[in-house]
Each structure stands twice: as C-alpha cells, then as structure tokens.
C-alpha positions, 0 to 999 in steps of 0.5 A: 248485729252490727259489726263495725270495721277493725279499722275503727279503734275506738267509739266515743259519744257524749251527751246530755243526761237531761237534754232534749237535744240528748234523747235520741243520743239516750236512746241509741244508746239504751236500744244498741249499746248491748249489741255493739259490744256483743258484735265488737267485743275487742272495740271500746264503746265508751258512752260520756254523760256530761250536763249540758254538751251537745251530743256527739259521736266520735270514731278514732282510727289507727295513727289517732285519726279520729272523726266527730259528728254532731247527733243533737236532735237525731232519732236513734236509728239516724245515729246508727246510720251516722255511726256506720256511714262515718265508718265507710266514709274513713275506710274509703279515705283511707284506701284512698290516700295509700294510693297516693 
C-alpha cells in the first residue's frame, strides 16, 4: 500500500481529460487512486479534471503549507515517486525550521 504522512492534509492533482502531457497524470490516477484512499482513508484525495492545464500535483500541509509539482509527461510510477518524495522533503523541513 501506500501510506502517506499524517502530516499531509491534503492531496490534490489536476489534469487534462485529453492531453498527451495528462496520460501519465490519467494513469497514476486509474492504477493508484483506489489504493491511496484504502491506505489513507482520513486524507482527501481530490482528482481536477480541467481542458487544457498542465498537469499538477499538490500536497497541503497543517498552517496551509502547501507544495505544487508539475507531473506533465511523467509516467504513473515517476508520480508516485514525485508524491512520496514531496512527502519526505516537507517532513524534513519541517523538522528543520522547529529547531530553529
């Protein structure tokens, strides 16, 4: 499965219903939504289909931090490693910046 911080508050993506730059961003979502909700059924998972965007994936943190990535011609799998690592990357700032 794949379980996702409790950090995160928040998953968003958008994309293209008909774009070439979207068919990975349609895929990732076909291949691993189900999932994502099963393993993080108190986290919204909210999927934005709009004509004509560049595709996008956005993870909002506690205190409205939120980190945007662009996923346009990225295969499924290079999302779920872009949703994961976006995951680490905000846990490790945070850990950081309460030090200070």
């Amino acid at each position: 499965g794949i379980r996702l911080s409790s950090a995160r508050r928040e998953v968003r993506s958008g994309l293209c219903q008909y774009s070439a730059a979207s068919a990975g961003a349609r895929e990732f979502v076909s291949q691993h939504y189900v999932d994502l909700k099963t393993e993080n059924p108190t986290t919204p998972i909210l999927v934005r289909e709009c004509s004509d965007v560049q595709p996008m994936l956005y993870a909002r943190f506690a205190h409205g931090r939120e980190k945007s990535s662009g996923i346009a011609d990225l295969e499924s799998s290079d999302i779920l490693e872009r949703l994961k690592t976006m995951d680490e990357t905000s846990l490790q700032e945070a850990a950081n910046s309460s030090v200070l």
